[in-house]
Each structure stands twice: as structure tokens, then as C-alpha cells.
VORO-169579 format. One line per field, with one value per residue: x, z, y of N, C-alpha, C in turn; residue number from 1. Coordinates in steps of 0.05 Angstrom, whole numbers, plus 5000, padded with zeros to 4 digits. Each point is the difference from the previous one (the first is absolute). Example, Ala and Ser with C-alpha at 12.3 -4.5 7.8 and 13.67 -1.06 7.14 Angstrom:
REM residues 2
n_u	5264,4993;
n_w	5156,4986;
n_v	4886,5021;
ca_u	4982,5016;
ca_w	5000,5001;
ca_v	5024,5024;
c_u	5018,4985;
c_w	5000,5014;
c_v	5024,5022;
resi	1,2;
***
This chain:
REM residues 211
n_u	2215,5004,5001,4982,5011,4971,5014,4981,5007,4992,5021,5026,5002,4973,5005,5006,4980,4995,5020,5006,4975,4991,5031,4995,4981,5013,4984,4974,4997,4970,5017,4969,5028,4995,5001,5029,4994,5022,5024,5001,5021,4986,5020,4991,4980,5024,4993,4977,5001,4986,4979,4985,5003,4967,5008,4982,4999,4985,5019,5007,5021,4999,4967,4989,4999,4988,4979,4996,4998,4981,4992,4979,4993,4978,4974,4991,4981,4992,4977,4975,4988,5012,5004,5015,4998,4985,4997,5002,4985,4985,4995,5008,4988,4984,5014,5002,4978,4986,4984,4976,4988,4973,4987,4982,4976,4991,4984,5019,4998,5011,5005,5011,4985,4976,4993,4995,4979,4979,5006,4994,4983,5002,4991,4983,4989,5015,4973,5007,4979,4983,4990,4994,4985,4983,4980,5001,4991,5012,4998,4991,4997,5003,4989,4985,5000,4996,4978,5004,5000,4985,4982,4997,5002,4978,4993,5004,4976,5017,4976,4979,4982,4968,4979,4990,4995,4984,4988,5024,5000,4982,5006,4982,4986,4991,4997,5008,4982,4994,5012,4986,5012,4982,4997,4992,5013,4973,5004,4980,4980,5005,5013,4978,5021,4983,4962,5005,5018,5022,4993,5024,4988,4970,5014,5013,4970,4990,5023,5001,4980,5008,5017;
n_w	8500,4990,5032,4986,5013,5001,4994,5019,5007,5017,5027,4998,5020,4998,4979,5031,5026,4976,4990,5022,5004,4975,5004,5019,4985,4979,4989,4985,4990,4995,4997,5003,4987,4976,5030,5001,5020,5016,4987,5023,5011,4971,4999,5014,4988,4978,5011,5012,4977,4997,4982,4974,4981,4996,4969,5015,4981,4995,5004,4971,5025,5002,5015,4982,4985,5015,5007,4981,5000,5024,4981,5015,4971,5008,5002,4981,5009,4972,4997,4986,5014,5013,4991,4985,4980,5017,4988,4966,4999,5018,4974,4987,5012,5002,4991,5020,4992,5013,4974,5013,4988,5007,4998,5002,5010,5001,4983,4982,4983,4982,4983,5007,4961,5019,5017,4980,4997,5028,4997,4968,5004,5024,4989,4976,5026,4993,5017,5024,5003,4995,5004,5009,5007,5005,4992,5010,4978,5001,5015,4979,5009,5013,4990,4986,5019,5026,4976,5006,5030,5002,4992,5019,5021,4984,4986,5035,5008,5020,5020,5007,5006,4997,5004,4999,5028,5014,4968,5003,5027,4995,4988,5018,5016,4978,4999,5028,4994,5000,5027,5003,4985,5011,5014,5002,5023,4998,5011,4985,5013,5006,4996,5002,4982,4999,4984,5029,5001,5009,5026,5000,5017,4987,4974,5016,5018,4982,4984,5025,5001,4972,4999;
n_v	8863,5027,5002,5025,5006,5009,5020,5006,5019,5013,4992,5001,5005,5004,5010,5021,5005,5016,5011,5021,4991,5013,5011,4996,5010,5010,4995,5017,5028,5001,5027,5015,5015,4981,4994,5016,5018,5003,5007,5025,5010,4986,5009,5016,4995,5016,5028,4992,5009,4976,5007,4980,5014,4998,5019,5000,4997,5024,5026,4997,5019,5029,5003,4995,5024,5011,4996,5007,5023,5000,4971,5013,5005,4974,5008,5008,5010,4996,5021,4985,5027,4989,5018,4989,5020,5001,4979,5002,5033,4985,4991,5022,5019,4983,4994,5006,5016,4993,4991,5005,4986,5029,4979,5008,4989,5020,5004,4995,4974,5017,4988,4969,4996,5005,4984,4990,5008,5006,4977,5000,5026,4987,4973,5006,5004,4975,4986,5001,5011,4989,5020,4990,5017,4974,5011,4981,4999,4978,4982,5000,5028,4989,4974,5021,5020,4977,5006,5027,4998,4973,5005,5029,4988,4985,5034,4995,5009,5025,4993,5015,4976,5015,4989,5027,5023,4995,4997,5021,5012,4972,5017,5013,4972,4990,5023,4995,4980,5025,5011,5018,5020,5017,5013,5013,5018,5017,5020,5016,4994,5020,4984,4985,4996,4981,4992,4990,5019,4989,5012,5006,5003,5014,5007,5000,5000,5011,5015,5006,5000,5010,5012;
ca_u	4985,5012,4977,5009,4979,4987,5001,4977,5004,4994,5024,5024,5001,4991,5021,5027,4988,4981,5017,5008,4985,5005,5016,5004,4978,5000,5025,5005,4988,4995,4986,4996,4996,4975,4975,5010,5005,5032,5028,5018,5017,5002,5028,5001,4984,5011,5028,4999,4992,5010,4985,5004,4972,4984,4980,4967,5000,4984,5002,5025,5005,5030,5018,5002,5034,5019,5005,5011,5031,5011,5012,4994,4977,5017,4976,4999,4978,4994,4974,5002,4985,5027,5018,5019,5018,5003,5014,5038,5022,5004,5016,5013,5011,4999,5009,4995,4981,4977,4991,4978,4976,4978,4972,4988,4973,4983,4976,4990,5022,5004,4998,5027,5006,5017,5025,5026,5008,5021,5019,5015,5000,5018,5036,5005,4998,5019,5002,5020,4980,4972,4975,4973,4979,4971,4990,4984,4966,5003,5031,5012,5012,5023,5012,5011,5036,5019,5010,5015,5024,5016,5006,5033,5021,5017,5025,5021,4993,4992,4973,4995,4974,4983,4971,4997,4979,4999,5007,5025,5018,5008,5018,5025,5009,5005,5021,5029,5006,5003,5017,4988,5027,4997,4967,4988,4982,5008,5013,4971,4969,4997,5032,4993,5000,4991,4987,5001,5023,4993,5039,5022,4998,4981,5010,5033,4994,4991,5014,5016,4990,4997,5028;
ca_w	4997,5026,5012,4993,5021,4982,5016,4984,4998,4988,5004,4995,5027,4998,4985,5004,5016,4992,4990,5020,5019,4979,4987,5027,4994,4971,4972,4998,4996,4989,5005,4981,5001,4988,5005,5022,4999,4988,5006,5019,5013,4991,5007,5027,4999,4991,5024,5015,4977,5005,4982,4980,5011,4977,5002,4992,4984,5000,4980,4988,5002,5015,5024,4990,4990,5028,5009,4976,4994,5013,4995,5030,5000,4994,4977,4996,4992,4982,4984,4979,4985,5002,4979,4980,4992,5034,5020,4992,5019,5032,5008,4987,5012,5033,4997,5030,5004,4994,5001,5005,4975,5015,4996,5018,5002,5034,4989,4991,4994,4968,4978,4991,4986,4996,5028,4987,4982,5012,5024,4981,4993,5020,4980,4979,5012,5022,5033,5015,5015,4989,5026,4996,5025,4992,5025,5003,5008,4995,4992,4979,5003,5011,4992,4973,5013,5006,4972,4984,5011,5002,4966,4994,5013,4983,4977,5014,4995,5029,4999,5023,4991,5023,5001,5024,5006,5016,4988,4982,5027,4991,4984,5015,5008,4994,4977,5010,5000,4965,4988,5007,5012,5028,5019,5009,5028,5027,5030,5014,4981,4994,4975,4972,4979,4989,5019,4995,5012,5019,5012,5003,5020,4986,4982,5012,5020,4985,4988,5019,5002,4982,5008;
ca_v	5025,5027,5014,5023,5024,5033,5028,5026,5021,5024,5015,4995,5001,4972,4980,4983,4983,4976,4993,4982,4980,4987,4985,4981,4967,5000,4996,5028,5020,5015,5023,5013,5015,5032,5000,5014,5033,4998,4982,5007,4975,4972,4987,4977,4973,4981,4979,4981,4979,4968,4980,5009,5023,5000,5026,4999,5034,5018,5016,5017,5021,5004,4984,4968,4999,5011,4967,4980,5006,4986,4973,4974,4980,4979,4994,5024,4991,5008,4984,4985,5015,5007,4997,4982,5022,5010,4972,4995,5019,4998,4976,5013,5016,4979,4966,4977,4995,4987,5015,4992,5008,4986,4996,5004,5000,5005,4976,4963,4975,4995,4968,4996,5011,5040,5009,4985,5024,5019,4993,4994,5028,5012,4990,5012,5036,5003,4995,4985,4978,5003,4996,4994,4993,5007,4996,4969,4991,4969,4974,4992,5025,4990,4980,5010,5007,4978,4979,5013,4997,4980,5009,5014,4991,4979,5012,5017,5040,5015,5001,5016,4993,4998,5008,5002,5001,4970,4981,4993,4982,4972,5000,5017,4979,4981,5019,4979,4979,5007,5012,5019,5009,5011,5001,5020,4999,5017,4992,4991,5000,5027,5007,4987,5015,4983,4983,4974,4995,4976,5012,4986,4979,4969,4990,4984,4979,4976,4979,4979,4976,4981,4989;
c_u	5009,4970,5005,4982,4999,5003,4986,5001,5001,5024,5018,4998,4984,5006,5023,5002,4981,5028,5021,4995,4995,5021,5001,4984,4995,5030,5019,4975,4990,4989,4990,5005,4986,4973,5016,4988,5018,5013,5021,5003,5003,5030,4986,4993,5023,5028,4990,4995,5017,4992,4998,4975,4990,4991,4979,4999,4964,5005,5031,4998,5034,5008,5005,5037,5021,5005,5013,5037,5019,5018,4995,4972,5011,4979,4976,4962,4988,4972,5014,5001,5038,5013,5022,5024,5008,5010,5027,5012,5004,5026,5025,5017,5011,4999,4998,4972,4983,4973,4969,4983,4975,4974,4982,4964,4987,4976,4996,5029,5002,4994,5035,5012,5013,5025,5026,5011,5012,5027,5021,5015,5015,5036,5010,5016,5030,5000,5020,4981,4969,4980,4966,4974,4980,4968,4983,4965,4992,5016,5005,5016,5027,5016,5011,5024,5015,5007,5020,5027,5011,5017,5029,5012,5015,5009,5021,4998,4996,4979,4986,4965,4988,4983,4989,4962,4997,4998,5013,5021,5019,5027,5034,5017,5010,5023,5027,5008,4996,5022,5001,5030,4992,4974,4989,4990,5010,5008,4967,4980,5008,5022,4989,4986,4985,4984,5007,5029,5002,5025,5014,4999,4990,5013,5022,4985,4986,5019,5019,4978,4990,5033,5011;
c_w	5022,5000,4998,5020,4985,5019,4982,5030,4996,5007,5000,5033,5005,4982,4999,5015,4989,4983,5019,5007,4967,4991,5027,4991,4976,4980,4992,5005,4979,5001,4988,5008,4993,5015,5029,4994,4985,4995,5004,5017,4991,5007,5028,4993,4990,5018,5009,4987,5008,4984,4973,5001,4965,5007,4981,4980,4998,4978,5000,5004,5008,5023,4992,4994,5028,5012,4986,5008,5029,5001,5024,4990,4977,4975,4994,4984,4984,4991,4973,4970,4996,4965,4995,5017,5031,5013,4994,5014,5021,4999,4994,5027,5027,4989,5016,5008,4990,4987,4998,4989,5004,4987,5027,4983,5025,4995,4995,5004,4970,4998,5000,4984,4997,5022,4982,4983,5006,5014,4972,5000,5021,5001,4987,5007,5023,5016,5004,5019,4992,5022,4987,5024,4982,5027,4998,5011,5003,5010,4973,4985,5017,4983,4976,5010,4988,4978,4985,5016,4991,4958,4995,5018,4983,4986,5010,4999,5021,4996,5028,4989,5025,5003,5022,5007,5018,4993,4990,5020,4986,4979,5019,5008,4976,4974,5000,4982,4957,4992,5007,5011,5024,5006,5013,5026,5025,5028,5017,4981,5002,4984,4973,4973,4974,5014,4988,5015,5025,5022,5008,5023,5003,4980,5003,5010,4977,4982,5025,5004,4972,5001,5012;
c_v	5020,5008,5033,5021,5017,5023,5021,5016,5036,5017,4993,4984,4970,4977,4987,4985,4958,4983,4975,4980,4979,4977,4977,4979,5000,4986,5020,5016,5015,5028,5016,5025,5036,5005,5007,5028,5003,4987,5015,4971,4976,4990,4987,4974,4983,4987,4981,4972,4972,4988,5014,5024,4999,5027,4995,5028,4994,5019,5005,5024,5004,4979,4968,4998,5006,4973,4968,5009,4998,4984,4980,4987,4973,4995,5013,4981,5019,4992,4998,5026,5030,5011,4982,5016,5004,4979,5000,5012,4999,4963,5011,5001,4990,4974,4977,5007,4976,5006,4984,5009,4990,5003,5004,4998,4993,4987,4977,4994,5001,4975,4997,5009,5037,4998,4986,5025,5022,4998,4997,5024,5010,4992,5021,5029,4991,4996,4977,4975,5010,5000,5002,5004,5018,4990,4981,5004,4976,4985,4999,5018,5000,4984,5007,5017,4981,4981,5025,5006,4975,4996,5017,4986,4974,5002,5016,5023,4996,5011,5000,5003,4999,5011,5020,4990,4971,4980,4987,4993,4986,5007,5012,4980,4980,5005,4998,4981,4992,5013,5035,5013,5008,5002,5025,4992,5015,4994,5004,5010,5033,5004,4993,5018,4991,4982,4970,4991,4984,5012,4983,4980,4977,4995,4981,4978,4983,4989,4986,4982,4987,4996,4975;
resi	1,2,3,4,5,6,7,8,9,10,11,12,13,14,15,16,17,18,19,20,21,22,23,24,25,26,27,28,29,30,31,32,33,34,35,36,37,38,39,40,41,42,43,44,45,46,47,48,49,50,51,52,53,54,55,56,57,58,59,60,61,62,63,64,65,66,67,68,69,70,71,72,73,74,75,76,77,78,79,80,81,82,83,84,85,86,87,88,89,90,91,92,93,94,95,96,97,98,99,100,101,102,103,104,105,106,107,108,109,110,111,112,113,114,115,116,117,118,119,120,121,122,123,124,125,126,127,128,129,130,131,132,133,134,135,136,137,138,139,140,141,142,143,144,145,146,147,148,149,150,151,152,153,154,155,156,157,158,159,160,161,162,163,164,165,166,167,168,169,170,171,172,173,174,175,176,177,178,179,180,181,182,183,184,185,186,187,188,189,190,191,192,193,194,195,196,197,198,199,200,201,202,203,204,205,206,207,208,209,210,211;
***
């Protein structure tokens, strides 16, 4: 499993700073950048680039295409609610991208049955890896994650499952060991882009000591 640092962000400037200190204790990176002011100066960030970088999309605009055309991003996160028609053309166009297809519920835990479904519908739409985070009111809300990660990983689908909110922790950790292509986790409790997230420091110390 790659440990993925979240970069949120309001300036180019701090983003490069958080970028920095990012790729030193990360796998890779995830940045959002529709939630910059700008993207004057974005080349900087990419020089210093070391790791793979996830663009967290938000909204399809010019600057979504400015940056795309770059060619320094490695995976490109897409909600679920994304046009067809909008995915071919970006595989079209950018072939070595990656492309990430997201479910997101801030409320509950669906039923297996729909997350099968949705996760059918994110095939169908072209993803390259299937993400899933919904928000855990339960352990058993968890466990239903972890029965739909461990489910695509035995049909060999790159898959990125996880509960948030405090109940769902348990999945951040044990999601490794299902299979879970990567992991979400900040460099601190004020980087966290999502409740429930576990940072990179506590995250490393607990799988070294289930290691």
C-alpha cells in the first residue's frame, strides 16, 4: 500500500512549501488544486516534483485543462457524477494518465449491494482504479468497506476503499492488508482533508509495529 499526502491549499507559495516537506515522507501526493487562488507560477511546483502527483478535481475549467496540459500529473481523480463522453477525451488525449473514479458519502455506509454497483458503473466509465469513502456510523460500516475492497481486489481491480469519520480509522489501517492500492494521510491534524484521517507519522508507527 503507497502512503498519499493531501495538499489543500489556498496559494501556489504554500503549496509549494507543503509539497516539499510532502514528497520526504510520502509515496506520493495528492493536490487539490481547484481550491488554489491561482495557478500563476504552477510550473514551480512542478519542478520540484519527485513523486507521483493525484489531481483531486473539484471543477472542470480552463485551469483544469492548463494543468492537465502540463503533462506533470500522474492521476487524475474524477467523481463518479463525471461525464462518459469527458473521461474518453481526457484518456484520449493524455494516455499515461491515470484515471480515478470517486464515490464519496459523508453520511452513511451504502449496503454492499449498491457499492457493487457503483463501483460496476465506475468500470463501465473507464477508471483505471475505483475509490470508494463513505462515512462510518458503525464497525459494521467499516467492515462492509473492507468486504468490498477485499471482493475487487480478488477480481484484480485497483481499488482505494475507506470509511471515514472515527469509526472508520480501522479501515485506514487494515485496508493494507486487502489490498487497498494506497492510503490517504497527512503530514498533520491541520493538513487533514477528510475526518477520520490518520497522519503520516502515526500511520507508518502502527503498521511498523503490525510489521
Amino acid at each position: 500500500m503507497l502512503i498519499c499526502v493531501p495538499i489543500k491549499e489556498r496559494s501556489v507559495k504554500d503549496c509549494l512549501k507543503s509539497l516539499k516537506k510532502a514528497q520526504k515522507i510520502g509515496d506520493m501526493v495528492e493536490i487539490w488544486f481547484d481550491s488554489l487562488s491561482t495557478i500563476d507560477q504552477i510550473q514551480d511546483l512542478f519542478k520540484i516534483k519527485s513523486k507521483p502527483i493525484i489531481y483531486k478535481v473539484e471543477k472542470i475549467n480552463n485551469s483544469f485543462h492548463e494543468i492537465l496540459q502540463t503533462k506533470a500529473i500522474d492521476y487524475l481523480d474524477l467523481d463518479l457524477s463525471t461525464p462518459q463522453k469527458v473521461i474518453k477525451k481526457i484518456k484520449a488525449n493524455y494516455p499515461d494518465l491515470k484515471i480515478i473514479i470517486s464515490f464519496h458519502d459523508f453520511k452513511k455506509t451504502p449496503s454492499l449491494e449498491t457499492l457493487e454497483k457503483i463501483t460496476g458503473r465506475m468500470l463501465k466509465n473507464h477508471a483505471d482504479i475505483v475509490k470508494v469513502a463513505t462515512f462510518a456510523n458503525n464497525f459494521k460500516d467499516s467492515m462492509t468497506i473492507l468486504e468490498l475492497l477485499g471482493k475487487l481486489a480478488a477480481m484484480d481491480i485497483k481499488a482505494i476503499c475507506l470509511a471515514m469519520g472515527k469509526e472508520g480509522e480501522f479501515t485506514r489501517i487494515a485496508g493494507q492488508f486487502l489490498g487497498n492500492y494506497l492510503m490517504y494521510a497527512p503530514m498533520s491534524e491541520d493538513h487533514k482533508t477528510a475526518p477520520g484521517q490518520i497522519t503520516v507519522k502515526e500511520l507508518k508507527k502502527i503498521l511498523n509495529s503490525i510489521n
